[in-house]
Structures are given as structure tokens and as C-alpha cells.
ZAMARGU-4260 file (C-alpha; in steps of 0.2 Angstrom, whole numbers, plus 5000, padded with zeros to 4 digits):
<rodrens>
0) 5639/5570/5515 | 5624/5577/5507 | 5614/5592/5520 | 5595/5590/5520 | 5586/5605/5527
5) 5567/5603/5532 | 5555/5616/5534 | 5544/5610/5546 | 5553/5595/5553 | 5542/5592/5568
10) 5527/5588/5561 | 5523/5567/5562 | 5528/5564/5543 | 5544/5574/5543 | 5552/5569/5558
15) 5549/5551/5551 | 5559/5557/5538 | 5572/5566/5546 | 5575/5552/5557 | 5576/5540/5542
20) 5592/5551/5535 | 5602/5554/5552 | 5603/5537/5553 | 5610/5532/5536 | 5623/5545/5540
25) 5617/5560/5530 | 5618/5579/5540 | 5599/5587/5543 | 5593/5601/5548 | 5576/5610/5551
30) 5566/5623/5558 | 5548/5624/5564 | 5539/5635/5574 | 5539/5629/5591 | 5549/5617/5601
35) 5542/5597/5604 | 5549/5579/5608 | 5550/5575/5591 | 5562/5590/5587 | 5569/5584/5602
40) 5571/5567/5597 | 5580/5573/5582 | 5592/5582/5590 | 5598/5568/5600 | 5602/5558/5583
45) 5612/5575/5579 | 5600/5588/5569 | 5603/5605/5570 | 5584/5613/5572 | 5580/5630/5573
50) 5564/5637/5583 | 5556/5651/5571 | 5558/5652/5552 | 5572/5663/5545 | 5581/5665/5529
55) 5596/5664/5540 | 5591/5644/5545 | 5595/5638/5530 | 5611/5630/5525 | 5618/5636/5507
60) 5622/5619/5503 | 5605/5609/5508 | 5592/5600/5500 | 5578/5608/5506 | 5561/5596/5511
65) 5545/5605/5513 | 5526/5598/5516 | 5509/5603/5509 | 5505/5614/5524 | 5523/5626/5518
70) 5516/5642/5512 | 5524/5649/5496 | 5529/5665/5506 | 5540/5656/5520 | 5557/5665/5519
75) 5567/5648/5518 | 5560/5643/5504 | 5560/5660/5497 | 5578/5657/5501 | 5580/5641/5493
80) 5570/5647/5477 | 5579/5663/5474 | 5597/5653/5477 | 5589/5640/5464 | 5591/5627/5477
85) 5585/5609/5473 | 5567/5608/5483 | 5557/5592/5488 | 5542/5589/5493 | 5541/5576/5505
90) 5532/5565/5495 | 5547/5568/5481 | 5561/5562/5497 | 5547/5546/5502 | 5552/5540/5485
95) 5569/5541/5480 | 5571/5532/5500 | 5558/5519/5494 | 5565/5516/5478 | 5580/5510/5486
100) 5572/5495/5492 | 5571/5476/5488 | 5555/5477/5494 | 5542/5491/5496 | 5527/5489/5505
105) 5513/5504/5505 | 5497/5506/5513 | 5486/5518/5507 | 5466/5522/5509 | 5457/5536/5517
110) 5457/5527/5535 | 5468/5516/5544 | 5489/5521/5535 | 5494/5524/5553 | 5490/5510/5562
115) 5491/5495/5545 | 5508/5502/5540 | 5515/5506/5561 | 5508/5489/5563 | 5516/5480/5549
120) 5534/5488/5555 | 5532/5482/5572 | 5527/5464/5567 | 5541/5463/5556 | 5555/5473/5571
125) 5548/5462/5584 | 5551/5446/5573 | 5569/5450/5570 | 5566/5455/5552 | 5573/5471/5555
130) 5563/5483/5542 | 5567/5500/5535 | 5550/5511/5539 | 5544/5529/5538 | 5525/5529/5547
135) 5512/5543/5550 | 5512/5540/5569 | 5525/5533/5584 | 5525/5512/5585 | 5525/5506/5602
140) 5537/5501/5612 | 5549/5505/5597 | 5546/5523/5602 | 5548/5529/5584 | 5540/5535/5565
145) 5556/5532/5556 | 5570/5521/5555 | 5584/5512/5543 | 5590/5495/5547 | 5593/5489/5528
150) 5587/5490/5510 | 5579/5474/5509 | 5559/5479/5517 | 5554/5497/5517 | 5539/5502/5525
155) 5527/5517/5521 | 5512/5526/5524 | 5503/5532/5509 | 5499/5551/5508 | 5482/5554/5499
160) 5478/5569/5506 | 5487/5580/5492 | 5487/5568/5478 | 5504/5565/5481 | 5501/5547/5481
165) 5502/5545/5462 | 5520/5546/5464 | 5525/5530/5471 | 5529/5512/5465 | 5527/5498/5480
170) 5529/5484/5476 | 5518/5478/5488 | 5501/5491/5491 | 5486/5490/5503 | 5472/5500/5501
175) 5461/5500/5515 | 5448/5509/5508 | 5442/5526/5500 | 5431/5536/5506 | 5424/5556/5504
180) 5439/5567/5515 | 5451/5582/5510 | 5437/5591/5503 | 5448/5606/5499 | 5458/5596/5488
185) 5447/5583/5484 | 5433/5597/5475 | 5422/5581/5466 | 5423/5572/5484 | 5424/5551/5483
190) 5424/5553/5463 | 5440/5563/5462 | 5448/5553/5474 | 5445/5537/5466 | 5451/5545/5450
195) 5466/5549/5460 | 5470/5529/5464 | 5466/5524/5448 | 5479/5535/5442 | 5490/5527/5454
200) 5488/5510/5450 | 5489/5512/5431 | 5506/5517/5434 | 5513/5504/5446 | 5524/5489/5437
205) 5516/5473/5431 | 5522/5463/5445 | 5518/5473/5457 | 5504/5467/5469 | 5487/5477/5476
210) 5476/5473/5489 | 5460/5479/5492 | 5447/5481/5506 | 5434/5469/5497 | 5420/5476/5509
215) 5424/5494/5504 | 5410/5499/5490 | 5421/5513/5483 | 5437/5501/5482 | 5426/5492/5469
220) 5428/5506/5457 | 5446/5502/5457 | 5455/5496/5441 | 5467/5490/5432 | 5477/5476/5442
225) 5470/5458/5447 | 5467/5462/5464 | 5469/5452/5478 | 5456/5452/5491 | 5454/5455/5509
230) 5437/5456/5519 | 5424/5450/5532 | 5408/5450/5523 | 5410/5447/5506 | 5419/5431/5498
235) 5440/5436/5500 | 5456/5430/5496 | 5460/5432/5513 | 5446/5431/5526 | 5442/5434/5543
240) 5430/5422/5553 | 5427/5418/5569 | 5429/5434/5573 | 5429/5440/5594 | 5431/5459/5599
245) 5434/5460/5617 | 5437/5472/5631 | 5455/5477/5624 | 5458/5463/5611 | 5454/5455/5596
250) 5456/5437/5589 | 5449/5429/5572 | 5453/5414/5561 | 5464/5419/5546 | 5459/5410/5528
255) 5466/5408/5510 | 5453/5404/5499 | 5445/5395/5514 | 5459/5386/5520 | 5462/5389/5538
260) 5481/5397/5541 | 5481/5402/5556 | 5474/5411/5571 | 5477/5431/5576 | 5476/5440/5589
265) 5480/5460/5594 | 5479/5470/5610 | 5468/5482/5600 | 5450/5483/5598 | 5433/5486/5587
270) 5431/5478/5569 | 5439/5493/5560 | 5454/5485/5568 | 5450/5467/5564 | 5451/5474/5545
275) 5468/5482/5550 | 5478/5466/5555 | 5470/5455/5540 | 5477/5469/5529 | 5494/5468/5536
280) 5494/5448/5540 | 5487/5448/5520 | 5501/5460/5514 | 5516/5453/5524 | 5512/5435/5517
285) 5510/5439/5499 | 5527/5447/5505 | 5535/5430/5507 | 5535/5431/5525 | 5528/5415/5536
290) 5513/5421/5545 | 5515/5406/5560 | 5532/5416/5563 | 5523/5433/5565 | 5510/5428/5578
295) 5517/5431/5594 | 5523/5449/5589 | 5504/5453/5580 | 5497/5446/5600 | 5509/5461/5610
300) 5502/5475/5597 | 5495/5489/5608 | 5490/5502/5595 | 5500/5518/5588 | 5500/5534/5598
305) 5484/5542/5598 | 5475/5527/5592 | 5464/5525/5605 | 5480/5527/5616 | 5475/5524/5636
310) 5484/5539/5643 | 5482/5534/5659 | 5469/5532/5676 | 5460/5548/5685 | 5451/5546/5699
315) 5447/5527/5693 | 5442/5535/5677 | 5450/5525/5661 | 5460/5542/5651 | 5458/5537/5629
320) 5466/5548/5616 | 5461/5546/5597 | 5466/5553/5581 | 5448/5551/5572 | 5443/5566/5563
325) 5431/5562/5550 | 5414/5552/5552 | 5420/5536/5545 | 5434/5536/5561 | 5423/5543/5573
330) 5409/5531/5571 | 5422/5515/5570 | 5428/5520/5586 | 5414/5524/5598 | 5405/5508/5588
335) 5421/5499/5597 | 5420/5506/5616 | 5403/5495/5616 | 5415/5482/5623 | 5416/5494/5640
340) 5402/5487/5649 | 5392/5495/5661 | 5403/5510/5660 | 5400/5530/5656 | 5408/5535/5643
345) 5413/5552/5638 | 5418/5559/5622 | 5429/5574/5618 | 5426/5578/5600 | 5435/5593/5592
350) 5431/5598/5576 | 5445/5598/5563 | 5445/5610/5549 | 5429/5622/5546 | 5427/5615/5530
355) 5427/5597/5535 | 5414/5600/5548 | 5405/5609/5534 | 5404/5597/5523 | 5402/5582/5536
360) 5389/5590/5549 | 5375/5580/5549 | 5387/5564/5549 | 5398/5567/5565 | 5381/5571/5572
365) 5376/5554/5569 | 5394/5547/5572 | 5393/5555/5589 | 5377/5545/5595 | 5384/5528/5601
370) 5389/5536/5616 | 5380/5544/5633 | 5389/5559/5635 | 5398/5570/5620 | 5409/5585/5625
375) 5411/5599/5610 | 5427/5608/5609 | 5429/5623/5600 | 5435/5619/5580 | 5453/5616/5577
380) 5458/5629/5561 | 5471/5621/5555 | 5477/5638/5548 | 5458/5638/5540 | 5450/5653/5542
385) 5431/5653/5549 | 5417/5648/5540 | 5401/5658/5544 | 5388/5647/5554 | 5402/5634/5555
390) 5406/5632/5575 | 5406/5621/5588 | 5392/5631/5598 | 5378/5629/5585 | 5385/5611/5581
395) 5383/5604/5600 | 5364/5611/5598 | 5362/5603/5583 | 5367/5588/5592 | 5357/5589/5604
400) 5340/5594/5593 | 5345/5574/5586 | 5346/5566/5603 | 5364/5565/5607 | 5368/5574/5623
405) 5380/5585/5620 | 5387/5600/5627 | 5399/5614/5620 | 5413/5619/5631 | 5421/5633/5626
410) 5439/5641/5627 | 5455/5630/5631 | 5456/5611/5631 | 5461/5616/5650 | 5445/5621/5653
415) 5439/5606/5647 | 5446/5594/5659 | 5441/5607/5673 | 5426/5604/5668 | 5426/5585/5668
420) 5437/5583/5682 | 5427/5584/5699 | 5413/5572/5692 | 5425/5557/5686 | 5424/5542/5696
425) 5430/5524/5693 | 5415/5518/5682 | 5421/5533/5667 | 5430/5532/5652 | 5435/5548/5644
430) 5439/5549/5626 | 5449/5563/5618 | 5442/5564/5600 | 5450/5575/5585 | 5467/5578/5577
435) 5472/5594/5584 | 5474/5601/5603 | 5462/5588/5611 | 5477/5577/5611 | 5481/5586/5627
440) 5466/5583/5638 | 5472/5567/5646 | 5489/5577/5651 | 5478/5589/5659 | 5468/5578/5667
445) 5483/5571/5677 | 5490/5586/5681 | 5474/5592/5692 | 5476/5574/5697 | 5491/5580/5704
450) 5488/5598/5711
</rodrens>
């Protein structure tokens, strides 16, 4: 049985992967740098993982995955390349797994991969359908990123980040929408990367079927296929009316070409996520499925982890985490916490990547303003090194000079929640905000809670 040996293997995308082989049979390993759940997780299923990278991890007889974020100078694949090893990316493993299939079904855009295509998988698990899937972040209930049950649906999220998206063939694609991100690949911002979908499409087969996020402007510069349509605003294929965002749910009327199908509902919330489930609702039907048979299990969705994920209660006070880490995100959450009436909310933004609050300054600024109190971590790196002028500190008083009441705290996360935690009271809801360490505030929020 074939070896595969990821370098790496406990980031989200990997593990997914990982996962996906252990359980059609085949023997993984992996290293990374520190220990987690997910590498955790995977040695449970029967990986063998190494904490640290070393020549000396890597089996001679492996395929050996990598990601974008593997430097050309680690010493396993220095390894692999001077023993003239077969290397994928994990964009190149993605698609031979996806070609596989009977039926492939890909969401793609700037925002939203995580939570359409986790979403999709869990409507499909929870109906008995019992889908194949590799997703950017962990379903619940189902606990997982990654799992075989057959060949006959396979599920994916869509990388854009590194273009790797041009290399795959769905027979099914959602495009949620396009929008100015990845700006150190991306150098001719939303132009490139519409270039870059454009070149995607061209290459999928005839009868393959693409739908688009009508009330995206930039998805309108898409080509190449006959689209078919999903949206709010403008006329659709698929449409939602009668549209209700409440305190932790949504529910709208779902048309075809103005014929009522059904009603929908989710345990999520904000309009951002009403697009979500008409995306999904639209791409599992064009799918063949019966949408009357998917109700029930769209009406139990919670959200993916860290999409706005309640981590639990402090003092009374509601404990969020999010993902959002660009202004589009940003906005569309804290647009959605309007439902929390008559409380105080918090957010908990740290910056991801000097160039991305760079190039984005003025419009996390304005992202921030929905809410009455904004907390400014220090800037998650991301192996970025610092850009001169660029930091938290003279961000939180630009913030400020525009009316948002913001405050830097710097140091730790930690000292974050120390910070926060004498003054909470039951009318608070605290939301962490980024995709780096922030993630961790709500656990150190509970575990003064405790001490």
C-alpha cells in the first residue's frame, strides 16, 4: 500500500487530507512543528507524525505532500528532491482524489469555501447520503475536515489563494464571489484574480455546471459558461425572498425562476449566511438531490468551527470566535451581531499578515465600526516580516481618529482576556476576530473563569 508523507500535516487543509487516505486504507505519515488535536486526531486513524522537521522523518518509499506555506529549504523536502522523490502539492493530491468521483462538487470564491462546502457535506451526511469530502474547517457534530464514505459525491473547498485553483474539474462549481485578497500573490488585485477564474473555467468540460453569486459585481466579469444564477437583489435562477435574520437563525423562501420550492432555514446568522445556504441548496439540486429531503438537516446546521463559533458563557457574557480576516468578512460579521439586541458587544480583531493590513487599512477601519467597543491585538506575521509603519499601535489610533472606539492591547492574547475579564457581565458578547492566535481568547477567558 502506497506511503504518503505530509510535511506540514496539521494545518486545517492537510489533515483533511491525511484523513481522507487513512481511511481508504492507504499508510501516512507527517511532521509539523508543534503538537495539536488534529495531529492528534490522525494518530488515532494510525498516522505516524513527527513533531520537528528532519531529514530523518521521511520515509524512503513515500509520496511526499507539501503546502504553499513549505519553504524550499525544509530538509524533507530537500530530502525528497535530492532522492528524486514524487512530490505533490496538495492541490496536485485534492485532484487525483477528486477525479475519482461520480460527482464533484467545488466551492470556490474569495469568502464563504468554508462554511458552503462544510455546509453542503453536512447536509448531504446528515440526510444519509453519505458523501466523500475534504473541507477548509471542522463540520459539526461530524467532528471532522476529511472523510471517505464512497466515490459517488466528493466534496471540496476551492484554494484561490495560490492559483492553485486552475487545476481542477468539478463537475459541479460555486463561486461565491471574487473579491481583492492575497495580495502577495494576487500583485494586479481583483483584476488578476478574475483572470485567474477565468482561466479556470475555460478549462472545465462542457457539461460541467457553474454557479455564480449574481449580486457579486466582480462575478460578472466571469466568462465562458452559461451560468446559472443565485442571488438576493438582482433577478436569479435561484432566489431568496422573504428573507428573516434572527437572534441565531435564518429562514427565507427558496425560488426557481420564481417558482416557490421550498422553505429554508439554519441555525446561523447575518445575510452573508443567507447567500451561503442558497448557494448550497442551488448546487446540491442541480446535483440531483431533492431539496424537500434536505430540509431538516439544513434547519440543525450550527456553523463550521470558528465561524462565528459560541465558545461558551463567562460571567453571563456570550464567548464568539471568527475566522474573518479581510474587510469583506469583517464587515459581514459584525453587520450580523445587530440581531444582539440591547447588548455590548466587544470585538477582538487581530490583524493577519502586515501586507494585508497594508493594503486594507482604511477598510478594516470602516469594517470595525458597526460595533461599540473594538479591542486591537498585535498583527499576526504569518512568517511575514514587519512592514514599517504597519502595526496594531498606530492602527487602533487611526481607528479611533475615525470614531470607532478602539483600543490597542498589547502582548499575548492572555493579556487580552485579562484585560476583558473583570468588566464582563451578562449583557456582553465578546467576539474573537482574525485568523491567527486570537482563536484562543475564549479558552482564556474560561480558564480565569475557573481560577
Amino acid at each position: 500500500m502506497q506511503n504518503y508523507h505530509f510535511i506540514a500535516i496539521g494545518g486545517i487543509g492537510m489533515s483533511g487530507l491525511a484523513k481522507y487516505l487513512l481511511e481508504q486504507g492507504f499508510e501516512v505519515s507527517g511532521s509539523d512543528v508543534s503538537a495539536s488535536k488534529y495531529i492528534l486526531e490522525l494518530e488515532k486513524l494510525g498516522a505516524k507524525v513527527h513533531v520537528g522537521h528532519d531529514a530523518n522523518n521521511l520515509p524512503n518509499d513515500s509520496i511526499v505532500v507539501v503546502s504553499s506555506a513549505i519553504k524550499e529549504n525544509n530538509p524533507e523536502l530537500q530530502k525528497a528532491k535530492l532522492l528524486g522523490m514524487k512530490i505533490y502539492h496538495r492541490s496536485d493530491l485534492l485532484k487525483e482524489i477528486s477525479e475519482k468521483s461520480e460527482c464533484f462538487i467545488g466551492f470556490a470564491g474569495c469568502h464563504g469555501k468554508t462554511t458552503t462546502s462544510g455546509l453542503a457535506a453536512y447536509v448531504l451526511e446528515k440526510s444519509a447520503y453519505c458523501p466523500s469530502y475534504v473541507v477548509g474547517g471542522i463540520i459539526p457534530e461530524i467532528n471532522t475536515n476529511g472523510k471517505f464514505n464512497s466515490n459517488q459525491v466528493f466534496i471540496a473547498e476551492l484554494d484561490e489563494s495560490d492559483g492553485t485553483i486552475q487545476k481542477y474539474l468539478p463537475d459541479i462549481c460555486v463561486i461565491n464571489n471574487l473579491d481583492e485578497d492575497h495580495v502577495d500573490y494576487y500583485t494586479n488585485g481583483v483584476d488578476s484574480i478574475v483572470e485567474v477564474f477565468n482561466n479556470f473555467i475555460s478549462k472545465l468540460k462542457p457539461e460541467a455546471k457553474v454557479l455564480i453569486n449574481i449580486d457579486c459585481e466582480h462575478n460578472l466579469r466571469l466568462k465562458g459558461k452559461d451560468f446559472i444564477t443565485y442571488g438576493i437583489d438582482n433577478d436569479a435562477d435561484y432566489k431568496a425572498e422573504n428573507i428573516v435574520l434572527g437572534a441565531g437563525f435564518i429562514e427565507f423562501d427558496l425560488k426557481h425562476k420564481g417558482s416557490l420550492l421550498t422553505h429554508l432555514s439554519t441555525k446561523l446568522i447575518g445575510t452573508h449566511n443567507v447567500y451561503n445556504t442558497l448557494a448550497v441548496a442551488a448546487a446540491l439540486i442541480e446535483a440531483g438531490f431533492d431539496i424537500d429531503k434536505l430540509k431538516k438537516a439544513f434547519s440543525t446546521f450550527t456553523g463550521m468551527k470558528r465561524r462565528f463559533q459560541l465558545i461558551g458563557e463567562v460571567k453571563g457574557a456570550l464567548i464568539y470566535d471568527d475566522y474573518a480576516h479581510h474587510p469583506t468578512e469583517v464587515k459581514a460579521l459584525l453587520s450580523s451581531l445587530k440581531s444582539f439586541k440591547d447588548k455590548n458587544i466587544t470585538a477582538v480583531f487581530q490583524p493577519h499578515r502586515y501586507t494585508r493590513l497594508q493594503k486594507f487599512w482604511n477598510e478594516f477601519i470602516d469594517a470595525l465600526k458597526p460595533v461599540e467597543n473594538v479591542i486591537i491585538t498585535d498583527v499576526f506575521a504569518a512568517s511575514e516580516n514587519p512592514v514599517d509603519g504597519i502595526n496594531s499601535e498606530n492602527f487602533a489610533n487611526d481607528c479611533k481618529k475615525a470614531g470607532v472606539n478602539a483600543k490597542h492591547i498589547n502582548g499575548s492574547i492572555q493579556e487580552a482576556a485579562e484585560y476583558l475579564y473583570p468588566n464582563l457581565t451578562q449583557n456582553d458578547v465578546i467576539i474573537s476576530i482574525g485568523a491567527g492566535s486570537v482563536t484562543q481568547l475564549g479558552t482564556e477567558l474560561l480558564k480565569l473563569n475557573k481560577d
